[in-house]
KOLDRENLUM-410553 format. One record per residue (C-alpha): x, y, z. Coordinates in pm, whole numbers, padded with zeros to 5 digits, always signed. Each point is the difference from the previous one (the first is absolute). Layout:
+--------+--------+--------+
!     c1 !     c2 !     c3 !
+--------+--------+--------+
!      X !      Y !      Z !
...
+--------+--------+--------+
This chain:
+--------+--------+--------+
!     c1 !     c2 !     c3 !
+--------+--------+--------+
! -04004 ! -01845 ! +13499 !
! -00176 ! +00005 ! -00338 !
! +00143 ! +00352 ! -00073 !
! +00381 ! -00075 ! +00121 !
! -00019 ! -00339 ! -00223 !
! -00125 ! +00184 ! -00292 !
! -00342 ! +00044 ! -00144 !
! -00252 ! -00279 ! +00065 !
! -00055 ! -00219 ! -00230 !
! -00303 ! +00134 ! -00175 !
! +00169 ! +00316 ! -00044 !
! +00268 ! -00190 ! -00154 !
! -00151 ! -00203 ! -00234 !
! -00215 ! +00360 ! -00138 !
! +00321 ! +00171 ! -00074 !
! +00160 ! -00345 ! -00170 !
! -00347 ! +00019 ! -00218 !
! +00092 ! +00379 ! -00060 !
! +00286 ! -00026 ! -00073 !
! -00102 ! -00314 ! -00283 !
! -00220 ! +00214 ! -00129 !
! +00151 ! +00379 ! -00037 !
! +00241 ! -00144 ! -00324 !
! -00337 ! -00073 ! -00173 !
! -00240 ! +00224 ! +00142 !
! -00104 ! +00183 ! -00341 !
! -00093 ! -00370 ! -00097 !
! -00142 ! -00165 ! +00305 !
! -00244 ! +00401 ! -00043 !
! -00051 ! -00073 ! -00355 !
! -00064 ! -00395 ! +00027 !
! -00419 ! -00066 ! -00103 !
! -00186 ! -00137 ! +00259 !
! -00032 ! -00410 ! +00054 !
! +00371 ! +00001 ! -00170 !
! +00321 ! -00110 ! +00138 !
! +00294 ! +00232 ! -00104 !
! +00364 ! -00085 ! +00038 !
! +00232 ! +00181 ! -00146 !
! -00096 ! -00007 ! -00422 !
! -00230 ! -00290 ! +00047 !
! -00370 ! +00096 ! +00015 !
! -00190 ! -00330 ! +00097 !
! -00418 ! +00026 ! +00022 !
! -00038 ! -00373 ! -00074 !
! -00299 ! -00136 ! +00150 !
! -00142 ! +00308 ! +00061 !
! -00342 ! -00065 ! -00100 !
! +00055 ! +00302 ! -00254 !
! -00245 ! +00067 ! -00278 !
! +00244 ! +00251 ! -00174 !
! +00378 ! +00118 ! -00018 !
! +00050 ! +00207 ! +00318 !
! +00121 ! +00368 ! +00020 !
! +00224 ! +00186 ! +00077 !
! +00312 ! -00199 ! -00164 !
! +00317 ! +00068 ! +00110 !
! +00178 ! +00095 ! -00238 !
! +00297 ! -00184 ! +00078 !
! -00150 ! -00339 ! +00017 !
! +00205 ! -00271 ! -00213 !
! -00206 ! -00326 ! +00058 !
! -00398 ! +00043 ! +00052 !
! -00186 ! -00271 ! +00106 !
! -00395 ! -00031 ! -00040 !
! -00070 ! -00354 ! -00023 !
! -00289 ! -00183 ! +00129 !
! -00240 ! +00330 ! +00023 !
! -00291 ! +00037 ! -00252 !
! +00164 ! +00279 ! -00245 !
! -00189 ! -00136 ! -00285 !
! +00054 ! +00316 ! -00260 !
! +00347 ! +00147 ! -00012 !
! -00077 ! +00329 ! -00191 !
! +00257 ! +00201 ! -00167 !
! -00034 ! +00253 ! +00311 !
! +00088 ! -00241 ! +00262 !
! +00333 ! +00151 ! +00134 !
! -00021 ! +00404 ! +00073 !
! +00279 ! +00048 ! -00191 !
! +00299 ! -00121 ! -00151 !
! +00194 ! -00267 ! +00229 !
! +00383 ! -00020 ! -00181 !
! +00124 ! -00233 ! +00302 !
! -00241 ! -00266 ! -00035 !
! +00139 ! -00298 ! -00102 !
! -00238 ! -00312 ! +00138 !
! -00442 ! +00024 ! -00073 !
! -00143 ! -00355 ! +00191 !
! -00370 ! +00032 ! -00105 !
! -00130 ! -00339 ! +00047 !
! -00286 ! -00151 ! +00132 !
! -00185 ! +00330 ! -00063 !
! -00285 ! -00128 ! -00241 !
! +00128 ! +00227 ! -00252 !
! -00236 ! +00020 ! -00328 !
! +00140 ! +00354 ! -00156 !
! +00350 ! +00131 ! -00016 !
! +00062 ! +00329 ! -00199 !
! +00215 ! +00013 ! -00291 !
! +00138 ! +00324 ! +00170 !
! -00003 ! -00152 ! +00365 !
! +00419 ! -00042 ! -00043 !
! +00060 ! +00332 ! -00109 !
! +00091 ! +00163 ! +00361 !
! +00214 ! -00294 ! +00066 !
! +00249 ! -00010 ! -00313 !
! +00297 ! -00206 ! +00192 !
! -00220 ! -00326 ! +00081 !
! +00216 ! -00304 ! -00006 !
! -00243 ! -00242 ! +00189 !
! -00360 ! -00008 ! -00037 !
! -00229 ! -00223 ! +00162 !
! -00358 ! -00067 ! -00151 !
! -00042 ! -00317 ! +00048 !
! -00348 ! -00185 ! +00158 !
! -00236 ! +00240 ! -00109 !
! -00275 ! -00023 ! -00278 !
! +00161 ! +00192 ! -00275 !
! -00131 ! -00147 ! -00311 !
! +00201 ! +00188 ! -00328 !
! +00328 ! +00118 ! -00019 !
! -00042 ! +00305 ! -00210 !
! +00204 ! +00190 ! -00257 !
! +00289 ! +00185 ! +00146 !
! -00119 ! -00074 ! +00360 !
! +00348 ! +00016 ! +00147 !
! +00169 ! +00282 ! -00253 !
! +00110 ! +00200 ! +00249 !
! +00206 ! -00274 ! +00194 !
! +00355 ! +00000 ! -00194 !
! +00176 ! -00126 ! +00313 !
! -00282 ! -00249 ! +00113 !
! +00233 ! -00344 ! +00072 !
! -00278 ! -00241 ! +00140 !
! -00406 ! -00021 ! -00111 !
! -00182 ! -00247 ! +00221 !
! -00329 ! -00013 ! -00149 !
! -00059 ! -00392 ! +00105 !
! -00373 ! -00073 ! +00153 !
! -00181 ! +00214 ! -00232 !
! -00311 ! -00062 ! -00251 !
! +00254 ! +00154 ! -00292 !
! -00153 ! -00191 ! -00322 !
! +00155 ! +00264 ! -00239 !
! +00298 ! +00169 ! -00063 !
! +00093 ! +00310 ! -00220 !
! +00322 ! -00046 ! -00149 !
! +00104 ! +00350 ! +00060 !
! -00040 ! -00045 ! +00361 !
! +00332 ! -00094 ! +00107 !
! +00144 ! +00217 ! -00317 !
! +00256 ! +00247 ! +00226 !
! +00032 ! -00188 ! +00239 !
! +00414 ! -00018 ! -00118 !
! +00110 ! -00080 ! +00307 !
! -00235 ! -00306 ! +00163 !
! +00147 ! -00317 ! +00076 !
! -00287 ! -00192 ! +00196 !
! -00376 ! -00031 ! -00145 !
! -00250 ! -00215 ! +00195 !
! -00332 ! -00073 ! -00156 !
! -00041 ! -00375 ! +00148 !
! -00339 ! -00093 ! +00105 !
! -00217 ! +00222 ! -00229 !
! -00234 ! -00053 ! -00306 !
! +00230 ! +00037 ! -00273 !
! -00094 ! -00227 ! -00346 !
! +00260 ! +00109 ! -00226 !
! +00380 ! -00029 ! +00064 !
! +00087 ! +00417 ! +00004 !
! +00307 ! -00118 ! -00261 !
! +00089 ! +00357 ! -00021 !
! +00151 ! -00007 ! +00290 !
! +00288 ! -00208 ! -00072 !
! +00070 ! +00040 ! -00349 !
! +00257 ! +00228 ! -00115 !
! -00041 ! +00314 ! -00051 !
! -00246 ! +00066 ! +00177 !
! +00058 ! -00168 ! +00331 !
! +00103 ! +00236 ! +00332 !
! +00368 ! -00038 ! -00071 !
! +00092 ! -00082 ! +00340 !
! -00291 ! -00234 ! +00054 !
! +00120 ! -00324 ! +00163 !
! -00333 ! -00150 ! +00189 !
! -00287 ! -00092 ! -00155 !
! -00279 ! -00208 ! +00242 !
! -00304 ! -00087 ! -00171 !
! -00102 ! -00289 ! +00148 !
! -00351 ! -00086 ! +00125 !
! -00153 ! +00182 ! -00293 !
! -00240 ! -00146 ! -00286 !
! +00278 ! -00053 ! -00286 !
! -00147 ! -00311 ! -00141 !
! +00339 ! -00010 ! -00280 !
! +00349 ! +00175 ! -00041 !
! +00220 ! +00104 ! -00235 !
! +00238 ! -00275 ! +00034 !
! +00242 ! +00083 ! -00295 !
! -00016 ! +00374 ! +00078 !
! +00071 ! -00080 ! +00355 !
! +00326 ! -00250 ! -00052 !
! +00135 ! +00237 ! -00237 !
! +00034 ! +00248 ! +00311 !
! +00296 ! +00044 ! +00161 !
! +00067 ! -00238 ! +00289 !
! +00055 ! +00249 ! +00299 !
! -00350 ! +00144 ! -00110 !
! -00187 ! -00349 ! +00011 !
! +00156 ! -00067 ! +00321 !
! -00228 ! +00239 ! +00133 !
! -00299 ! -00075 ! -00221 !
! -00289 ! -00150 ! +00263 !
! -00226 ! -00205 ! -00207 !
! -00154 ! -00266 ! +00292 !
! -00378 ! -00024 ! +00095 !
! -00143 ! +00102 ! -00346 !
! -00246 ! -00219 ! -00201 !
! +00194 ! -00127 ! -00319 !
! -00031 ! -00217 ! -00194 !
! +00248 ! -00263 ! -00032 !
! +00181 ! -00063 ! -00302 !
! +00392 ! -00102 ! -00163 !
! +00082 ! +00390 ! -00016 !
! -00097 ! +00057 ! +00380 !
! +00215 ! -00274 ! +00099 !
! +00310 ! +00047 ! -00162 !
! -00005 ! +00370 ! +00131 !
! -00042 ! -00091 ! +00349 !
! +00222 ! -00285 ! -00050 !
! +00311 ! +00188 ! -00139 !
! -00051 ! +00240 ! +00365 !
! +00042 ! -00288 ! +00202 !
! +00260 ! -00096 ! -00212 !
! +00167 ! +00333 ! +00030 !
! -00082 ! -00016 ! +00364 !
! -00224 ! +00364 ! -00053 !
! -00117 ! +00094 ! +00362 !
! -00417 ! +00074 ! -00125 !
! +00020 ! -00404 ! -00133 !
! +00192 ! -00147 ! +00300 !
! -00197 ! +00201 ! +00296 !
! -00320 ! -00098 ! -00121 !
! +00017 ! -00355 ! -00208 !
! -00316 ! -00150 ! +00182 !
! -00211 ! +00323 ! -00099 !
! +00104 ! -00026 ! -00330 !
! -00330 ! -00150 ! -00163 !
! -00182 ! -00047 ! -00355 !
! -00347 ! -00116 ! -00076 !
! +00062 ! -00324 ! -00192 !
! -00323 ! -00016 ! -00313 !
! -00255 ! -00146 ! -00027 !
! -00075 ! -00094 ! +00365 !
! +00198 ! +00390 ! +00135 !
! +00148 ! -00193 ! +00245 !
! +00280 ! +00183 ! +00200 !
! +00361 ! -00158 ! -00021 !
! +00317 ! +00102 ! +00075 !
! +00222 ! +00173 ! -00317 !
! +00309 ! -00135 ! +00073 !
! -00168 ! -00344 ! -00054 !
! -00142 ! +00019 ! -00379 !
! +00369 ! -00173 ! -00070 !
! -00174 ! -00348 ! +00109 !
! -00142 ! -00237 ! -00229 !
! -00335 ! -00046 ! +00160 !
! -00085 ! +00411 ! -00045 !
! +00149 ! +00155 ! -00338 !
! +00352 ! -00133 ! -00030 !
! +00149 ! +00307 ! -00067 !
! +00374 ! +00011 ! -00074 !
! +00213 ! +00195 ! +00208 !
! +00230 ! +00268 ! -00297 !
! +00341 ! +00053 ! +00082 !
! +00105 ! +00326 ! +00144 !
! +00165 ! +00200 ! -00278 !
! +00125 ! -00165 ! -00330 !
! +00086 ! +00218 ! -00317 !
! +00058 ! -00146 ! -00343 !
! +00240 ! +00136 ! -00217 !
! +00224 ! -00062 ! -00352 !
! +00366 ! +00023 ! -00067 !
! +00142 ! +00333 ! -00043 !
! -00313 ! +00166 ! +00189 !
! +00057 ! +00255 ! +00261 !
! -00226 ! -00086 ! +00368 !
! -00031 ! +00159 ! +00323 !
! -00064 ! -00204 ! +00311 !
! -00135 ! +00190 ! +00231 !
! +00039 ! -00105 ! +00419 !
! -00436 ! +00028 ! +00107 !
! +00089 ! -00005 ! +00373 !
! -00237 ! +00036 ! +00310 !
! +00215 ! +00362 ! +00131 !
! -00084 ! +00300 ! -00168 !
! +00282 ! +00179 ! +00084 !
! +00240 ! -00310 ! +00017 !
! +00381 ! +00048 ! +00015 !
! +00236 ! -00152 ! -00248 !
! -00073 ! -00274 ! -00247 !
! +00260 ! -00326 ! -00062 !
! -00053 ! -00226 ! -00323 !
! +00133 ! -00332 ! -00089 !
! +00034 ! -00115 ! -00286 !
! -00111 ! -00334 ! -00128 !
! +00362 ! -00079 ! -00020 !
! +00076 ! +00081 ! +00380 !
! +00115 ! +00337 ! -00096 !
! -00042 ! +00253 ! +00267 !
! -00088 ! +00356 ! -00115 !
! -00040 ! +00250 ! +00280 !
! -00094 ! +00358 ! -00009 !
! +00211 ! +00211 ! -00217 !
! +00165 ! -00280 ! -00206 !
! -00072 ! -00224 ! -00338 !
! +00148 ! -00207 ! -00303 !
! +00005 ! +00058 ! -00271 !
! -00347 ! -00085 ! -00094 !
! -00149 ! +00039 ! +00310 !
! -00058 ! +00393 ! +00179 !
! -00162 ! +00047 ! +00304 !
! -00221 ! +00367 ! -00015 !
! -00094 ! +00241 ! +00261 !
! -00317 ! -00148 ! +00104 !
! +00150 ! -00352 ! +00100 !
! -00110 ! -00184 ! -00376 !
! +00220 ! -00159 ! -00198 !
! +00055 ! +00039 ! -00336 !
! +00146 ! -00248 ! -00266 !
! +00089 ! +00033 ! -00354 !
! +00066 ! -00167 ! -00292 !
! -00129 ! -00332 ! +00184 !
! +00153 ! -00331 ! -00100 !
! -00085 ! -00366 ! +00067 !
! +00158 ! -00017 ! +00287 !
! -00176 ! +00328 ! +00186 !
! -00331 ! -00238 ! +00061 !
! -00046 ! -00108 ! +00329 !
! -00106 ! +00108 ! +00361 !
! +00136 ! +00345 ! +00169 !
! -00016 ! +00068 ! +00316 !
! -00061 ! +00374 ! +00206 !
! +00097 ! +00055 ! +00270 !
! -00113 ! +00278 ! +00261 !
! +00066 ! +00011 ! +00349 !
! -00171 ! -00328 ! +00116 !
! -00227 ! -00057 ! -00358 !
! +00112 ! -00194 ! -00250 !
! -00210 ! -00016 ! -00329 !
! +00061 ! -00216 ! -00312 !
! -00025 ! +00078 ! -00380 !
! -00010 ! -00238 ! -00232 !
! +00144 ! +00066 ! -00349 !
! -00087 ! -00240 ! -00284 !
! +00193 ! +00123 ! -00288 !
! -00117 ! -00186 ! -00320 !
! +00271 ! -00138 ! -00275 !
! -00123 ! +00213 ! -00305 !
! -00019 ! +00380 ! -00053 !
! -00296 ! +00208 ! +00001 !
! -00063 ! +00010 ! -00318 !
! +00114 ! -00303 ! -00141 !
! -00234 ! -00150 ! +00274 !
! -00186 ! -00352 ! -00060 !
! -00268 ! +00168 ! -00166 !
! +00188 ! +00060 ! -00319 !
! +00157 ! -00342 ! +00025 !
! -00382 ! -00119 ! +00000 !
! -00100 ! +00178 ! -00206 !
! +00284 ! -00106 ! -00292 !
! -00103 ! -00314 ! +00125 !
! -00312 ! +00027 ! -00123 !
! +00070 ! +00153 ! -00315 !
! +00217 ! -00309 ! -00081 !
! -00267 ! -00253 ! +00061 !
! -00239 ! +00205 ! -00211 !
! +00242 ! -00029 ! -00284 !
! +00013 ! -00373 ! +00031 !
! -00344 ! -00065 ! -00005 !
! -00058 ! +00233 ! -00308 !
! +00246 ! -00206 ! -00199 !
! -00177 ! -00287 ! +00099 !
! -00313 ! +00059 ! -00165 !
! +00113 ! +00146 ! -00261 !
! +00165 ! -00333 ! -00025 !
! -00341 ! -00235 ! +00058 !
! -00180 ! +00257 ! -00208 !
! +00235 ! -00058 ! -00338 !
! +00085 ! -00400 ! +00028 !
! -00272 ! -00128 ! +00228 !
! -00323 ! +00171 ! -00101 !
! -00273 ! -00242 ! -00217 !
! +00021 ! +00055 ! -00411 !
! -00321 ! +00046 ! -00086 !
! +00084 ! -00063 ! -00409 !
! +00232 ! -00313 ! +00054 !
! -00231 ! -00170 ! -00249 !
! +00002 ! +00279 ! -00272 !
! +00389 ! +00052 ! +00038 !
! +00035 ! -00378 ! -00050 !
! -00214 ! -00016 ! -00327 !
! +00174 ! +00321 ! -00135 !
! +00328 ! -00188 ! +00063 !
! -00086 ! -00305 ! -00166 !
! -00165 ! +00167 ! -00284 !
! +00280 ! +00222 ! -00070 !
! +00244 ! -00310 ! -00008 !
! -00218 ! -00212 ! -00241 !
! -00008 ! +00275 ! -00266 !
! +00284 ! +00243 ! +00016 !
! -00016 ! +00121 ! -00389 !
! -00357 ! +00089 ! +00032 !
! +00094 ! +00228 ! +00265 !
! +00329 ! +00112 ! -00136 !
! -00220 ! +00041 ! -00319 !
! -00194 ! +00222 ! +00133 !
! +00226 ! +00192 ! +00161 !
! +00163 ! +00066 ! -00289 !
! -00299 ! +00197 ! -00159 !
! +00102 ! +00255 ! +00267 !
! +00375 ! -00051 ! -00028 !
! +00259 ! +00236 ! -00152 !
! +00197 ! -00229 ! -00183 !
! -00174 ! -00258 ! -00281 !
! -00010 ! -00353 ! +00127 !
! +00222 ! -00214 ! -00301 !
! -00248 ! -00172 ! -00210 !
! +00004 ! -00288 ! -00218 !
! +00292 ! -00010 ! -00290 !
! -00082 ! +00258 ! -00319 !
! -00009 ! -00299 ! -00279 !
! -00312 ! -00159 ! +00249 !
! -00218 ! +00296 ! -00005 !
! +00048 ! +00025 ! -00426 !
! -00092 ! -00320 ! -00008 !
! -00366 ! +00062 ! +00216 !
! +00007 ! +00293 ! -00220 !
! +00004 ! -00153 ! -00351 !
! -00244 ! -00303 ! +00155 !
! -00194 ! +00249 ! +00105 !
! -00057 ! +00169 ! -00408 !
! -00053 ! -00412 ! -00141 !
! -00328 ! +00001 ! +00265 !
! +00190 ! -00277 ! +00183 !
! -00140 ! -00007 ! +00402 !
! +00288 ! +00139 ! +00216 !
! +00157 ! -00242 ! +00202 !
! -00170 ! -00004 ! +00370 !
! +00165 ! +00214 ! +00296 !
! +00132 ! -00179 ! +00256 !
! -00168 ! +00045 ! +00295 !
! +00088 ! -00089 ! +00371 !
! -00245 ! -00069 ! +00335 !
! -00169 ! +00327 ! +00057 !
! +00176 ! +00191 ! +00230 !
! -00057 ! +00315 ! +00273 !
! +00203 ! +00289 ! -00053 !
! +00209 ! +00060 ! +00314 !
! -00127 ! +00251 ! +00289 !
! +00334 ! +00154 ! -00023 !
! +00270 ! +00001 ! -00280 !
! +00309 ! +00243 ! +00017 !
! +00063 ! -00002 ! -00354 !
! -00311 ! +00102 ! -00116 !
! -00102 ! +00266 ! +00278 !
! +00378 ! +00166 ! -00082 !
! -00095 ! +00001 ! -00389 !
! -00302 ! +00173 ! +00078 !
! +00121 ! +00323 ! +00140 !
! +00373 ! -00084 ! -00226 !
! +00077 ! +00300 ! -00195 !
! +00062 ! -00207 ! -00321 !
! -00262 ! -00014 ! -00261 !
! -00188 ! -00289 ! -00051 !
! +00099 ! -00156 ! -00347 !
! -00308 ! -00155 ! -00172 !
+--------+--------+--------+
């Protein structure tokens, strides 16, 4: 009955397992021991394994070896080279050592998982030979340093997780131009030791980059700077602010009490004051670019308005206004009436520029008018005391002026007397027939006749006349 039904049902259910099986058979041979193989995945977590197991298949894509005790990955871990493996999961190994050649056999890597282990240092050029590598989860470590050269060629990594480790110093390197991975958009280090940040650094960065910048759980210490940063994500609605507002804590001096960041704004903790999102200042006839700092990396199409109401979408402009390839806008020749608020628009973001355009060129600027300003008052004030110096100032020979004025007026012909002794031309004397006369009495022995004499005068300090006679080119006539 068995046989005219078919095969019973043990027999059946062997050939079903047969027949699973014979597609894969090279693999389910070549599959290590304590290992589940299934197709290109090679899973040995939990397998209480002390080392990577062998033989590989060759053909494995995703090899799991978590939670085992693999606690040195040497840079002979792997047989040989394995060009299809895209996915390492290492965690919860206890891992203490990994090789600076242990990713050589495995050059087209795009997710690897070392995360809750004890690796303390990331060193130089640890992951050199991972140019595809995508995602680095290297959370629940004891990492307290990092090489900057460790994530040099790494050109193509868009995830890095180093939350939860013992990391003191913000790895800036990471994010600043140049020499950031290029493609990097995920950054997690929270629950580390960063006691202070960057803060201008970081809110120069572009906003699709800090919306992936995990900064909760570390010790900092609150200040102005730390707030506005944080405040301008929530503002900007960044996803690493909103998700995790409550964790977002500072340790307020002197006490080191933990408060929230988001609440240094109130009057009974610093009072900080909340900046405006993006304002640029500007003169007439400048040339500015406002550039549209959206959340998308790779966002579509950008809209402006104008402060006037003026739309401007892609691939049109005024004559002063130009919209360029990257989404920006660009204005020229500004006038008075360019200032105010523009809006950008990208798919559901809108951001807001403010332009504040001031009523003077650039270099005809307030500080020249101040400083003309200046130069005027100066001016004033010299004229002034030169002023109180000449008619105000104390005479300190009133007296001896006075006297020398009086005495000059009560005997003029003294002085005019004796400035003629130095005087060119002979001062008219008395009439000829007078001086025979004072001759001839002179010859009988008769007394001459007394001189006339007035109050003794001073000669004057100063007398034209007589200083001009002096140095006169006329001889003096005796």
């Amino acid at each position: 009955m068995a046989g005219s039904r078919g095969l019973p049902v043990p027999a059946a259910s062997l050939l079903l397992l047969v027949a699973l099986v014979a597609p894969g058979s090279r693999g389910a041979a070549g599959c290590p021991p304590r290992c589940v193989c299934a197709s290109d995945i090679l899973s040995c977590s939990q397998a209480v394994l002390s080392g990577v197991p062998a033989p590989l298949p060759r053909f494995t894509a995703v090899l799991d070896l978590s939670h085992n005790n693999v606690s040195r990955l040497r840079a002979d871990w792997a047989p040989g080279r394995l060009a299809h493996l895209h996915s390492l999961l290492l965690s919860h190994n206890g891992l203490t050592f990994v090789s600076s050649e242990a990713f050589a056999h495995v050059p087209h890597l795009r997710h690897l998982d070392l995360s809750s282990n004890r690796l303390r240092a990331l060193e130089e050029n640890l992951f050199s030979d991972l140019a595809e590598l995508e995602v680095l989860l290297l959370y629940n470590n004891e990492i307290a340093a990092v090489d900057r050269t460790a994530f040099e060629s790494l050109a193509r990594l868009r995830k890095l997780y180093l939350g939860r480790n013992h990391i003191a110093r913000f790895p800036l390197e990471l994010l600043r131009e140049g020499s950031r991975p290029p493609r990097l958009a995920l950054l997690d280090l929270s629950a580390n030791r960063l006691q202070s940040l960057p803060a201008g650094e970081l809110q120069a960065l572009p906003a699709w980059l800090r919306d992936g910048l995990y900064l909760h759980g570390n010790p900092l210490a609150c200040d102005c700077a730390l707030f506005e940063l944080f405040a301008r994500g929530r503002r900007r609605r960044l996803a690493a602010v909103l998700r995790f507002q409550e964790e977002l804590r500072c340790l307020l001096p002197p006490a080191k009490r933990p408060v929230g960041i988001l609440a240094l704004g109130g009057a009974e903790l610093l009072n900080c004051s909340e900046a405006r999102e993006a304002v640029l200042e500007a003169h007439l006839g400048d040339s500015v670019t406002l550039g549209c700092d959206s959340r998308l990396r790779a966002a579509g199409a950008r809209e402006w308005v104008t402060p006037a109401g003026e739309r401007l979408p892609p691939g049109t402009g005024n004559g002063s206004a130009a919209l360029l390839a990257d989404g920006s806008l660009r204005l020229r020749a500004l006038r008075p009436e360019d200032g105010g608020t523009y809006a950008c628009s990208v798919l559901n973001e809108t951001l807001y520029v403010e332009l504040l355009v001031h009523n003077f060129t650039a270099r005809g600027g307030p500080d020249t008018l101040n400083t003309a300003y200046t130069t005027l008052v100066g001016c004033v004030l010299s004229v002034v005391l030169v002023l109180i110096y000449l008619y105000l100032t104390p005479c300190r020979c009133c007296r001896c002026r006075a006297k020398a004025t009086a005495a000059a007026a009560a005997a003029p012909r003294d002085a005019s007397a004796a400035s003629s002794v130095l005087s060119a031309t002979p001062e008219a004397g008395p009439p000829r027939a007078a001086r025979r006369r004072d001759a001839a009495s002179a010859a009988a022995g008769d007394p001459p006749p007394p001189a006339r004499r007035g109050p003794p005068g001073r000669r004057k300090v100063s007398d034209p006349e007589s200083v001009s006679s002096v140095f006169s080119d006329t001889p003096i006539v005796v």
